[in-house]
ZAKOL-266987 format. One record per atom (N, C-alpha, C, O, CB): residue number from 1; residue in one letter; chain; atom name; x, y, z. Coordinates in nm, 2 decimals. Atoms other than C-alpha are relative to their C-alpha. Last residue first. Glycine has a CB too. Example, Ala and Ser with C-alpha at 12.3 -4.5 7.8 and 13.67 -1.06 7.14 Angstrom:
<sites>
site num:2	residuo:S	cadena:A	atomo:N	u:-0.09	v:-0.11	w:0.00;
site num:2	residuo:S	cadena:A	atomo:CA	u:1.37	v:-0.11	w:0.71;
site num:2	residuo:S	cadena:A	atomo:C	u:-0.08	v:0.11	w:0.08;
site num:2	residuo:S	cadena:A	atomo:O	u:-0.03	v:0.22	w:0.09;
site num:2	residuo:S	cadena:A	atomo:CB	u:0.04	v:0.05	w:-0.14;
site num:1	residuo:A	cadena:A	atomo:N	u:0.09	v:-0.12	w:0.00;
site num:1	residuo:A	cadena:A	atomo:CA	u:1.23	v:-0.45	w:0.78;
site num:1	residuo:A	cadena:A	atomo:C	u:0.09	v:0.12	w:0.00;
site num:1	residuo:A	cadena:A	atomo:O	u:0.19	v:0.12	w:0.07;
site num:1	residuo:A	cadena:A	atomo:CB	u:-0.10	v:0.00	w:0.12;
</sites>
This chain:
<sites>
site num:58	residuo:X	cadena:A	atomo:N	u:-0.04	v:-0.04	w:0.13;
site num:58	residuo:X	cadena:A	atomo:CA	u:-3.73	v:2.91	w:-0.06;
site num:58	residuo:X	cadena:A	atomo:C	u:-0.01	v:0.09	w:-0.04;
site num:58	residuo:X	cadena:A	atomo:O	u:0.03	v:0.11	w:-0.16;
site num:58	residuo:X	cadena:A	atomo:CB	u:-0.02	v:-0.05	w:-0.08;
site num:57	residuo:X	cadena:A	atomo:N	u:0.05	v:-0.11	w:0.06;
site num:57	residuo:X	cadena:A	atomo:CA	u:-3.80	v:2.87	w:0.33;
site num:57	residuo:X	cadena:A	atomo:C	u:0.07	v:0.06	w:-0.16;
site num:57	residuo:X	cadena:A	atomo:O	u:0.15	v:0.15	w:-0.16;
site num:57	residuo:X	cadena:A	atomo:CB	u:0.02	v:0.11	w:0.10;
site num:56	residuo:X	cadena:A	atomo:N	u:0.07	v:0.06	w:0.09;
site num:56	residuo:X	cadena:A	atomo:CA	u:-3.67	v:2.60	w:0.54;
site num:56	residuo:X	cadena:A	atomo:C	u:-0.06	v:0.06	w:-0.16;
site num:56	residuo:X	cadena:A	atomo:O	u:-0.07	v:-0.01	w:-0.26;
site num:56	residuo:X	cadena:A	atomo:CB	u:-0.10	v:-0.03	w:0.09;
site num:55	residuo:X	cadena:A	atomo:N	u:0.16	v:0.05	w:0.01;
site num:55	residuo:X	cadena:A	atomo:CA	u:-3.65	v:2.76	w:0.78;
site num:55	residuo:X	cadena:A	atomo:C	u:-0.03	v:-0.07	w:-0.02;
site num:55	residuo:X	cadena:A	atomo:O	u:-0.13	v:-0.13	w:0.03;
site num:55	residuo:X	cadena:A	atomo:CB	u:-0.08	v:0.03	w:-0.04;
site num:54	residuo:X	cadena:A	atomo:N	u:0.11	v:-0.08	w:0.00;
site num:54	residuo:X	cadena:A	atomo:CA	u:-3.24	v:2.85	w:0.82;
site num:54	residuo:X	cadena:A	atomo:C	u:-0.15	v:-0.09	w:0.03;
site num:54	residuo:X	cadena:A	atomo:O	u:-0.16	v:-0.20	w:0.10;
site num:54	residuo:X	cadena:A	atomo:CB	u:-0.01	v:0.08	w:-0.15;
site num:53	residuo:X	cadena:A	atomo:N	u:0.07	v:0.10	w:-0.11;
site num:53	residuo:X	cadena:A	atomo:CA	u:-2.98	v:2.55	w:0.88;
site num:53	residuo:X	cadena:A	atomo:C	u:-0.10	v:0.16	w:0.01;
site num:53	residuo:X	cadena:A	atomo:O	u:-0.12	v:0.20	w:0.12;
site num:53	residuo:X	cadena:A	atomo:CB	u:0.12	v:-0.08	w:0.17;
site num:52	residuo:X	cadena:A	atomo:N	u:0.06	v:0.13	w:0.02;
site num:52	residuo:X	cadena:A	atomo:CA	u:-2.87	v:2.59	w:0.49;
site num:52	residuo:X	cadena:A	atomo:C	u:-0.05	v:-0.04	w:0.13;
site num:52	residuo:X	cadena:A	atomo:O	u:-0.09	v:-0.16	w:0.14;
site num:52	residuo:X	cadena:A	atomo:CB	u:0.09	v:-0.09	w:-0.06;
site num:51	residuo:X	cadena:A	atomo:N	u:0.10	v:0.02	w:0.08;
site num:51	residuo:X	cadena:A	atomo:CA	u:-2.81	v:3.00	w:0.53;
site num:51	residuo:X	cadena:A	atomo:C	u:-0.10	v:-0.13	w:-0.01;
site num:51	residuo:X	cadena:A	atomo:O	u:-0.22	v:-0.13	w:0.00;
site num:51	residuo:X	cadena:A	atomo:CB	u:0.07	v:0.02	w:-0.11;
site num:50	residuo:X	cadena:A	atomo:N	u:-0.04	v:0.02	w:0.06;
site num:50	residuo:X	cadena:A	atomo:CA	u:-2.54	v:2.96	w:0.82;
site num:50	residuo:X	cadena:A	atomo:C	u:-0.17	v:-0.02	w:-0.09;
site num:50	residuo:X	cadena:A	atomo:O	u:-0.26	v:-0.09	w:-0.05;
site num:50	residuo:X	cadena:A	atomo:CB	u:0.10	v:-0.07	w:0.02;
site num:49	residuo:X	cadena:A	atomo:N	u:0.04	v:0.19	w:-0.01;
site num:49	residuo:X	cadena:A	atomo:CA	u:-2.57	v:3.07	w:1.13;
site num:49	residuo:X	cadena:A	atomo:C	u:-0.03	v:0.00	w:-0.18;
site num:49	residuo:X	cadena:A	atomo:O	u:-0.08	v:0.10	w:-0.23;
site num:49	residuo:X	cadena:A	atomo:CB	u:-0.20	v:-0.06	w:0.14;
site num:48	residuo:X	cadena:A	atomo:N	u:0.03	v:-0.02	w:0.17;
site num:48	residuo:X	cadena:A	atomo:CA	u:-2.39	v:3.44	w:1.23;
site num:48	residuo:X	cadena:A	atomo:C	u:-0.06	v:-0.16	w:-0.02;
site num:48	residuo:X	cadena:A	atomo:O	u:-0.02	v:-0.25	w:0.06;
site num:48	residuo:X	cadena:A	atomo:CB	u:0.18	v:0.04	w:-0.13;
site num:47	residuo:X	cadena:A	atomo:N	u:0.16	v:0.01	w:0.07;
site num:47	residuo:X	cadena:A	atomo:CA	u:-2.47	v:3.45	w:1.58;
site num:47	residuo:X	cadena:A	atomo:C	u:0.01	v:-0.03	w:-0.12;
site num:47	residuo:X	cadena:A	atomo:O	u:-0.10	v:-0.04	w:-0.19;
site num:47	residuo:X	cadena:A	atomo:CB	u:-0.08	v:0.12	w:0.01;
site num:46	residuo:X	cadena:A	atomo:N	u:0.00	v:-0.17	w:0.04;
site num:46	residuo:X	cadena:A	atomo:CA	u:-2.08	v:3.51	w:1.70;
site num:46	residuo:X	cadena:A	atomo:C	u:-0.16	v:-0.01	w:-0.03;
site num:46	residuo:X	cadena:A	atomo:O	u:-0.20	v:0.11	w:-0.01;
site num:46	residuo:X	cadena:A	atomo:CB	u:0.11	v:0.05	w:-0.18;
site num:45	residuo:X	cadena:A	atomo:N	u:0.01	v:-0.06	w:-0.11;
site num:45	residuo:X	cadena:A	atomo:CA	u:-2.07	v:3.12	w:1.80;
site num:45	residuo:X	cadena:A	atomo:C	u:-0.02	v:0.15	w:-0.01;
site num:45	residuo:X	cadena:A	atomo:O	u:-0.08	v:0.19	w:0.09;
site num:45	residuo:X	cadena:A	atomo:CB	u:0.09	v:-0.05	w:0.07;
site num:44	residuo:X	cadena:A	atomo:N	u:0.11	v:0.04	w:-0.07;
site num:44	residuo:X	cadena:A	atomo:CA	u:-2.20	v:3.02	w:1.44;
site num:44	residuo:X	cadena:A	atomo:C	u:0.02	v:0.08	w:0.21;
site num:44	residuo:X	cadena:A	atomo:O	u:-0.06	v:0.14	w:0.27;
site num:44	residuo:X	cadena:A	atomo:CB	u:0.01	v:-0.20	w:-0.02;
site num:43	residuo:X	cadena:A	atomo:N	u:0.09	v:-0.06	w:0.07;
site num:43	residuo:X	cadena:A	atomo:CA	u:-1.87	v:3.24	w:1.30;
site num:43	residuo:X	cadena:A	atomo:C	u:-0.14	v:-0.02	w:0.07;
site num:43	residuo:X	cadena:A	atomo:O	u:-0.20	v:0.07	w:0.13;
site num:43	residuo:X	cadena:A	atomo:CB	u:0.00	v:-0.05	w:-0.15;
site num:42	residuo:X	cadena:A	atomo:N	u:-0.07	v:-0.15	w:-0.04;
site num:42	residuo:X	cadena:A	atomo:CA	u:-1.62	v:3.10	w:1.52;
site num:42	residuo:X	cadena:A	atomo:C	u:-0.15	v:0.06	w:-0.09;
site num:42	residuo:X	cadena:A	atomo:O	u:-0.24	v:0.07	w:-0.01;
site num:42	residuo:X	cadena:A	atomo:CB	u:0.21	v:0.05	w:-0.07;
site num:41	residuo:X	cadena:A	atomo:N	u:0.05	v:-0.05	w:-0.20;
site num:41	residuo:X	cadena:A	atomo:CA	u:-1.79	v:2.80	w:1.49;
site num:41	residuo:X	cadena:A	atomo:C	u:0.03	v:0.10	w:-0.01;
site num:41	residuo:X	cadena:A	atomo:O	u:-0.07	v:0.18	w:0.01;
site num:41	residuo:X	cadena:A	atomo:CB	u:0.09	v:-0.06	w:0.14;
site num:40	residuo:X	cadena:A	atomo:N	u:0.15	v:0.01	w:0.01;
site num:40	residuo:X	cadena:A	atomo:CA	u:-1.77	v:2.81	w:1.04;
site num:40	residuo:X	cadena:A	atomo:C	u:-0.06	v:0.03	w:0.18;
site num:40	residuo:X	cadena:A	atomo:O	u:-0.15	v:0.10	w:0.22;
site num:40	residuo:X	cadena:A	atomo:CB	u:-0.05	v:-0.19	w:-0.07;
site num:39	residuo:X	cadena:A	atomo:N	u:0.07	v:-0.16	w:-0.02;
site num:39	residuo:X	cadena:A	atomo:CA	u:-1.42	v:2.93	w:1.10;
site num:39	residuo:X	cadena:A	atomo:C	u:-0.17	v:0.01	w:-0.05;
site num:39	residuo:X	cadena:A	atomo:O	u:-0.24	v:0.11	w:-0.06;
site num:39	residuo:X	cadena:A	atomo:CB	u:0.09	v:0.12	w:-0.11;
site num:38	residuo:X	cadena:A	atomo:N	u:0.01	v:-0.12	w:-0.10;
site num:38	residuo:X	cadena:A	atomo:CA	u:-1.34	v:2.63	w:1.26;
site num:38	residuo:X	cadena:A	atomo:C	u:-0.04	v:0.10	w:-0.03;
site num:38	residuo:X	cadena:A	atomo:O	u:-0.12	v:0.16	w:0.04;
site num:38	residuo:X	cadena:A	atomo:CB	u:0.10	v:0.05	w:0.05;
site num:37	residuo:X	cadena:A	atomo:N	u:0.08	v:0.03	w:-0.13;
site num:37	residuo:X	cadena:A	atomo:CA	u:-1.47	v:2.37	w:1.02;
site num:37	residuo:X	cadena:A	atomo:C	u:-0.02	v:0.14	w:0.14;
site num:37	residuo:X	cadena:A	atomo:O	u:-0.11	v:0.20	w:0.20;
site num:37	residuo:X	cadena:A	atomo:CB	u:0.09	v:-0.15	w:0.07;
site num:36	residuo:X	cadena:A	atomo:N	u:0.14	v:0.00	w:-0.02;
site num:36	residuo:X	cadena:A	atomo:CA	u:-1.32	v:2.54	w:0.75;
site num:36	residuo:X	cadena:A	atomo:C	u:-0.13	v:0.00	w:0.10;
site num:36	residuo:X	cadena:A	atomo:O	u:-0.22	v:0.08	w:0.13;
site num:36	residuo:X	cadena:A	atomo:CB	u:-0.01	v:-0.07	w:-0.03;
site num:35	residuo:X	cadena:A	atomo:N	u:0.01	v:-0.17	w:-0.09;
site num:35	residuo:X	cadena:A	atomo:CA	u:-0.98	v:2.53	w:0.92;
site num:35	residuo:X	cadena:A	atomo:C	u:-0.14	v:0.04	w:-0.05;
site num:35	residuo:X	cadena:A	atomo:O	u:-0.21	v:0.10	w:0.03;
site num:35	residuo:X	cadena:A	atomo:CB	u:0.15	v:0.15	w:-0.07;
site num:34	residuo:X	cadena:A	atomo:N	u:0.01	v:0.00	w:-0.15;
site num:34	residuo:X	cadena:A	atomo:CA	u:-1.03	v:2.14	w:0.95;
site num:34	residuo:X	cadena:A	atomo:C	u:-0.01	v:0.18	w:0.01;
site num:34	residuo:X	cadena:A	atomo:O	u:-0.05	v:0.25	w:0.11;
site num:34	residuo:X	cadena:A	atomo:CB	u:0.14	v:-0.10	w:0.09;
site num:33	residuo:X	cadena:A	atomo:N	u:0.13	v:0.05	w:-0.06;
site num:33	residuo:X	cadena:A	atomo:CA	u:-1.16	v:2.12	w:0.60;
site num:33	residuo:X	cadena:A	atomo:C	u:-0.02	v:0.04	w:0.12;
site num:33	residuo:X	cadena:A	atomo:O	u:-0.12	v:0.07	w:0.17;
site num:33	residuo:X	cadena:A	atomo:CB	u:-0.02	v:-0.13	w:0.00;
site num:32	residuo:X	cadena:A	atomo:N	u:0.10	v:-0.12	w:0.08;
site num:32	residuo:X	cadena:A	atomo:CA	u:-0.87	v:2.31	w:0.45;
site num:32	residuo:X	cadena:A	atomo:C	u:-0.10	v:-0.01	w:0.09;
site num:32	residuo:X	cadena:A	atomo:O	u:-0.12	v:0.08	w:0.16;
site num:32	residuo:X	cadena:A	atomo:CB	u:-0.07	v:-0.03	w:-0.16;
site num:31	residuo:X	cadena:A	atomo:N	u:-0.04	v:-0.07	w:-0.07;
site num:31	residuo:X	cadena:A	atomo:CA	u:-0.64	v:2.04	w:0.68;
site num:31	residuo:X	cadena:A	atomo:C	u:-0.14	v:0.15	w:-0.03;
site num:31	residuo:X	cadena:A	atomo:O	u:-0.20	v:0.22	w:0.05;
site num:31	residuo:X	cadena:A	atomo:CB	u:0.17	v:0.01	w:-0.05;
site num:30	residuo:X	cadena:A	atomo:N	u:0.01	v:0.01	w:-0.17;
site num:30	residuo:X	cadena:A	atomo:CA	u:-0.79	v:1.80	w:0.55;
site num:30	residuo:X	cadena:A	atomo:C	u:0.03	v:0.09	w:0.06;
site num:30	residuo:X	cadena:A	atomo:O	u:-0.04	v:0.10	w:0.15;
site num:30	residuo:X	cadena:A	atomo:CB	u:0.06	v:-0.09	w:0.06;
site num:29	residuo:X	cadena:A	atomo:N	u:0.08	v:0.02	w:-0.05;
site num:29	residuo:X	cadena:A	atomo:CA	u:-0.76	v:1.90	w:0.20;
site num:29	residuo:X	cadena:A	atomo:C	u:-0.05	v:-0.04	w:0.11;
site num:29	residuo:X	cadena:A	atomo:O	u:-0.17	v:0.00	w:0.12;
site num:29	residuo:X	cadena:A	atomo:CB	u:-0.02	v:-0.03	w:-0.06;
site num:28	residuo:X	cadena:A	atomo:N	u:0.08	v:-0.16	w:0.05;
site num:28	residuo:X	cadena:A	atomo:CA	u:-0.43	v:2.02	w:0.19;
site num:28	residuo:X	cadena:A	atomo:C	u:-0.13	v:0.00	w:0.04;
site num:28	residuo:X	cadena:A	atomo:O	u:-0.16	v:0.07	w:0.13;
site num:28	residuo:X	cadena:A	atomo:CB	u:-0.01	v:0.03	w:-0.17;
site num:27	residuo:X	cadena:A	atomo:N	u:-0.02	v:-0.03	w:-0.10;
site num:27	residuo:X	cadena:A	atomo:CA	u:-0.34	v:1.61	w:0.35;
site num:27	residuo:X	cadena:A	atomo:C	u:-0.05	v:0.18	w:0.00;
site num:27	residuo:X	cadena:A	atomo:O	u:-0.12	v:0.23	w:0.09;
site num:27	residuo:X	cadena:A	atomo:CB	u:0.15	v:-0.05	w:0.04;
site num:26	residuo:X	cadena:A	atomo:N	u:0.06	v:0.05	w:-0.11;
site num:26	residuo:X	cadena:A	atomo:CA	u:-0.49	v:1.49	w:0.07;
site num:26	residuo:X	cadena:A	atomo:C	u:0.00	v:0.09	w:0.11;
site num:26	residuo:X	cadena:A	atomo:O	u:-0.10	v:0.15	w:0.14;
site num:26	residuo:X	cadena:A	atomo:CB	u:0.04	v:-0.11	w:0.03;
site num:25	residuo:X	cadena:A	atomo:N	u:0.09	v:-0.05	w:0.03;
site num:25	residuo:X	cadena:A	atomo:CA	u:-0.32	v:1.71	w:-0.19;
site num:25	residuo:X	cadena:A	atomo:C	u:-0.13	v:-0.06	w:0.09;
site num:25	residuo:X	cadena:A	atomo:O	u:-0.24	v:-0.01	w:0.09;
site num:25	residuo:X	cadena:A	atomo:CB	u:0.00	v:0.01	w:-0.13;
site num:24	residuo:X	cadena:A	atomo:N	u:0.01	v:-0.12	w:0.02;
site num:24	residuo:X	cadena:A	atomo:CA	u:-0.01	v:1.64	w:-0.07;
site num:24	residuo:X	cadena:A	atomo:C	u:-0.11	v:0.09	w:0.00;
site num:24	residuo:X	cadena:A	atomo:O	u:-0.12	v:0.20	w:0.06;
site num:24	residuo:X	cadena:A	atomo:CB	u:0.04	v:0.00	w:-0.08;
site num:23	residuo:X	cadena:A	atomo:N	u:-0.02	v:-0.04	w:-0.08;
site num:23	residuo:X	cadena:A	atomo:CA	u:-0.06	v:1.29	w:-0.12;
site num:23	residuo:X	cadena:A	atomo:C	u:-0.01	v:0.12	w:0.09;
site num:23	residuo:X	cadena:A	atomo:O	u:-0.09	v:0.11	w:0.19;
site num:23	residuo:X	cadena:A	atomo:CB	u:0.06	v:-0.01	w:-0.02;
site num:22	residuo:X	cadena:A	atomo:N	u:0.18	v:0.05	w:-0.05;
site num:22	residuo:X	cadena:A	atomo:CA	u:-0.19	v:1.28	w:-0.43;
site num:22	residuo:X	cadena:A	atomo:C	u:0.03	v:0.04	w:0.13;
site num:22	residuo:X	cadena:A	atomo:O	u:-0.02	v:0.14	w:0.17;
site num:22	residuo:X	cadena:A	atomo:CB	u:-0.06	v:-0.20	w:-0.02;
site num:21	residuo:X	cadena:A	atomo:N	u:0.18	v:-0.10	w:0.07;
site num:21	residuo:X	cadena:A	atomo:CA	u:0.09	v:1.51	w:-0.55;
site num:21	residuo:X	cadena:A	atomo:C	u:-0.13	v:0.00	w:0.09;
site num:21	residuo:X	cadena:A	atomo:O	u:-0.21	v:0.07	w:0.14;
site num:21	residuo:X	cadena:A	atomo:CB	u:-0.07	v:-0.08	w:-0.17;
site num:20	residuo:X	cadena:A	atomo:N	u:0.00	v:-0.07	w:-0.11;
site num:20	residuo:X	cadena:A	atomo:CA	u:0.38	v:1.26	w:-0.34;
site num:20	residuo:X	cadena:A	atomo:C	u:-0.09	v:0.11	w:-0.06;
site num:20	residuo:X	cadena:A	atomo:O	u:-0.16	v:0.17	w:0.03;
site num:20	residuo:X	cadena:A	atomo:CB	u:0.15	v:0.04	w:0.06;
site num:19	residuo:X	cadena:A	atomo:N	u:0.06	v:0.01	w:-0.15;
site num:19	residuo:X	cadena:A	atomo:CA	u:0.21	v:0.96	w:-0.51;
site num:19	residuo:X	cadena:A	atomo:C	u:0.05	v:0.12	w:0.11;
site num:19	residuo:X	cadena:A	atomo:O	u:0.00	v:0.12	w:0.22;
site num:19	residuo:X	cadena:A	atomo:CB	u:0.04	v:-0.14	w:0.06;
site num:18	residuo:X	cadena:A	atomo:N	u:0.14	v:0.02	w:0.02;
site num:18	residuo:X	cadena:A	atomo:CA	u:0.24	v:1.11	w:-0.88;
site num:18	residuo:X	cadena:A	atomo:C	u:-0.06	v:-0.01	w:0.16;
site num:18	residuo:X	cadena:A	atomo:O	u:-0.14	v:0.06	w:0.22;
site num:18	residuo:X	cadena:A	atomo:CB	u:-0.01	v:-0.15	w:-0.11;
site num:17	residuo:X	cadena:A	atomo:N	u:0.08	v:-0.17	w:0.00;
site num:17	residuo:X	cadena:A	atomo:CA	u:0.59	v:1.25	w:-0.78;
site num:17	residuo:X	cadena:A	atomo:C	u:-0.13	v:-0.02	w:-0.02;
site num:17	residuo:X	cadena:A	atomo:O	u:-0.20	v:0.08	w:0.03;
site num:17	residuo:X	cadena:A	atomo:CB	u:0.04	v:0.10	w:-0.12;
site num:16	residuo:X	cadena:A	atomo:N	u:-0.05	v:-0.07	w:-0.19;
site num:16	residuo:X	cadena:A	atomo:CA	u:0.69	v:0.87	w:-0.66;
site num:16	residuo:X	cadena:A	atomo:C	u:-0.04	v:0.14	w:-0.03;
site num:16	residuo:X	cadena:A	atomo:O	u:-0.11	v:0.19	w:0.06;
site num:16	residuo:X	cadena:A	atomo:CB	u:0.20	v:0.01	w:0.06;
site num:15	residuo:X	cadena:A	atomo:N	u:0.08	v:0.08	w:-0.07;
site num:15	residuo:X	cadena:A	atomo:CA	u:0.48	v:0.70	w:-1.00;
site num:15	residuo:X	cadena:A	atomo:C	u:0.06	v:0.11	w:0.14;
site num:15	residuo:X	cadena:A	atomo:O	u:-0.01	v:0.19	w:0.20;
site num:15	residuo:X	cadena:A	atomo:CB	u:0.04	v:-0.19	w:-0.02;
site num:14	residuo:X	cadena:A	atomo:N	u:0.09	v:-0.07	w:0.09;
site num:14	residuo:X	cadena:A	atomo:CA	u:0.68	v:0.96	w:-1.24;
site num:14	residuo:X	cadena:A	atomo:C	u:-0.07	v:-0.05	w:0.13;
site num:14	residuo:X	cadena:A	atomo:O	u:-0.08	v:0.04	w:0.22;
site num:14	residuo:X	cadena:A	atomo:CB	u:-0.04	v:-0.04	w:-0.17;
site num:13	residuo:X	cadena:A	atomo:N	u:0.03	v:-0.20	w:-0.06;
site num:13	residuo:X	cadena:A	atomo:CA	u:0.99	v:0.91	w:-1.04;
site num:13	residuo:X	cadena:A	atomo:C	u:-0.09	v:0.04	w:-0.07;
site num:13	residuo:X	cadena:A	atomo:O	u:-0.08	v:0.15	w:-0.10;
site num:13	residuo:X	cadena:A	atomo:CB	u:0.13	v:0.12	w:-0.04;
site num:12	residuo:X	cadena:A	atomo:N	u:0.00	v:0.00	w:-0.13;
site num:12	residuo:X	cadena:A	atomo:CA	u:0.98	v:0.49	w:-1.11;
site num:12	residuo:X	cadena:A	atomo:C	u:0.00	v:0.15	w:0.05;
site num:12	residuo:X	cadena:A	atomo:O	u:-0.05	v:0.17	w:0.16;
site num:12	residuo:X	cadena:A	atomo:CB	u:0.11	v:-0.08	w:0.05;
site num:11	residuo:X	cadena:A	atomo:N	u:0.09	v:0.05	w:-0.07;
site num:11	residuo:X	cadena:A	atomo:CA	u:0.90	v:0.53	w:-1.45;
site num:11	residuo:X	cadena:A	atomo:C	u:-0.04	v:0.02	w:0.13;
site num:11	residuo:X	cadena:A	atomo:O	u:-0.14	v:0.07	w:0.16;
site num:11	residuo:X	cadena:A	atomo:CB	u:0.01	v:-0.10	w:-0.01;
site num:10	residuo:X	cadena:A	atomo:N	u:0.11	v:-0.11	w:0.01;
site num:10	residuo:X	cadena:A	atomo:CA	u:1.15	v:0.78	w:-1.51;
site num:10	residuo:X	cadena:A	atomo:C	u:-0.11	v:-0.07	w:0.00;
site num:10	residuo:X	cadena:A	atomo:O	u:-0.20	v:0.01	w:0.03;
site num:10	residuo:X	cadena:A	atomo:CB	u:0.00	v:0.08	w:-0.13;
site num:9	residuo:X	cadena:A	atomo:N	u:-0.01	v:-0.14	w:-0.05;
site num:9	residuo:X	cadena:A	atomo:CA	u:1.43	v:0.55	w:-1.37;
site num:9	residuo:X	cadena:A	atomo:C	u:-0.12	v:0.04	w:-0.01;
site num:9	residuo:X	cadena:A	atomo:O	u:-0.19	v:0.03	w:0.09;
site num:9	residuo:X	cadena:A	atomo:CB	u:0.09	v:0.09	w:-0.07;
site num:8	residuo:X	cadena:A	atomo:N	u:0.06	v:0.02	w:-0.12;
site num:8	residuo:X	cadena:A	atomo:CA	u:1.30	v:0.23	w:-1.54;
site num:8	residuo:X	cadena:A	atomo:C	u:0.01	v:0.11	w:0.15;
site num:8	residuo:X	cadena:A	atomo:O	u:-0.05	v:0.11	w:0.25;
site num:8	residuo:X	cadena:A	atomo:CB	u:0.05	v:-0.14	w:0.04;
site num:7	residuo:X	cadena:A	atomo:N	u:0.07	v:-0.14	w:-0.03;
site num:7	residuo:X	cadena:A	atomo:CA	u:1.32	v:0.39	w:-1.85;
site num:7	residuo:X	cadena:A	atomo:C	u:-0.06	v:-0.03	w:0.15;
site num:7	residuo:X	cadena:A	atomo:O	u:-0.16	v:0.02	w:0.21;
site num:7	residuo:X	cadena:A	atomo:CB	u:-0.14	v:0.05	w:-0.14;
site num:6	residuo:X	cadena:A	atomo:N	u:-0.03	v:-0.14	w:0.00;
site num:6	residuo:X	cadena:A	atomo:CA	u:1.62	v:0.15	w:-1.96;
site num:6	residuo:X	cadena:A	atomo:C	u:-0.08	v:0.11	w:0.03;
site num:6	residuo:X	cadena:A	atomo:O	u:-0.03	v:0.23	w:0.02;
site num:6	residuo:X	cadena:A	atomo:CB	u:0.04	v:0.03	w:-0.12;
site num:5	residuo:X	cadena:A	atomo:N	u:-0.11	v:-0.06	w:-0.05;
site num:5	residuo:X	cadena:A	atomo:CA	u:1.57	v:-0.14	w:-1.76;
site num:5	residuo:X	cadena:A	atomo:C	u:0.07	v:0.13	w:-0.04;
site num:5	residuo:X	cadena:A	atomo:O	u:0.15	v:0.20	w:0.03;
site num:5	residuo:X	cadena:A	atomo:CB	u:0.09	v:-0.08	w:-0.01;
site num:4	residuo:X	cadena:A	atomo:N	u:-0.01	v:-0.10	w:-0.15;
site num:4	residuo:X	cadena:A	atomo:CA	u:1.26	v:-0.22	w:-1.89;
site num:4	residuo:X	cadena:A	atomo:C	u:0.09	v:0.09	w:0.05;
site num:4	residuo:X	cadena:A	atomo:O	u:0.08	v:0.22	w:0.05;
site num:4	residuo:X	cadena:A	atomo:CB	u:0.02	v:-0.07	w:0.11;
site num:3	residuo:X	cadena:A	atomo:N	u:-0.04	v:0.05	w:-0.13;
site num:3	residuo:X	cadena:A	atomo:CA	u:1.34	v:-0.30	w:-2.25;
site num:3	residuo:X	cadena:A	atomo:C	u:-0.06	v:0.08	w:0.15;
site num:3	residuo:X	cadena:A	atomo:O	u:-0.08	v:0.20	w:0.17;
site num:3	residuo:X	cadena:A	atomo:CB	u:0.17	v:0.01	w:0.00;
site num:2	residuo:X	cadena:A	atomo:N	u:-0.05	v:-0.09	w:-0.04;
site num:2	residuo:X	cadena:A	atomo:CA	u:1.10	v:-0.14	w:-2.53;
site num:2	residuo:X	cadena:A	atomo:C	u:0.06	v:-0.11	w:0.16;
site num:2	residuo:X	cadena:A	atomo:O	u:-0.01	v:-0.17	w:0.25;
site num:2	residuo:X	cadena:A	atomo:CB	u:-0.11	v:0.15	w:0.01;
site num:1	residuo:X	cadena:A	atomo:N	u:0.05	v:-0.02	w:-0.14;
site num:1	residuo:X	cadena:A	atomo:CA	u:0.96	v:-0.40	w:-2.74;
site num:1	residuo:X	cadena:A	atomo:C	u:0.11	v:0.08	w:0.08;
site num:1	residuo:X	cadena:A	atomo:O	u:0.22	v:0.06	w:0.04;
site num:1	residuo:X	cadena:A	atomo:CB	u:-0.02	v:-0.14	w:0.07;
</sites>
């Protein structure tokens, strides 16, 4: 059986780069979203409107 205490280093920095990744990649995505969001207005206020709030029409 493999003691703890010797790979409890690289355990513990695998888990802290694992959660600053996820992290990271949260906050990326929100942010994406939020500039998304804007340049979808900026676009709708200009007239451009977006394919999926059309007719209806296939």
């Amino acid at each position: 059986m493999i003691e703890p205490g010797s790979h409890e280093g690289f355990i513990v920095a695998a888990y802290a780069l694992t959660a600053v990744v996820l992290v990271g990649m949260v906050i990326w995505i929100i942010l994406d979203g939020r500039a998304q969001r804007a340049r979808l207005e900026e676009l709708e206020s200009r007239g451009i409107r977006r394919r999926s709030a059309g007719s209806g029409k296939q």
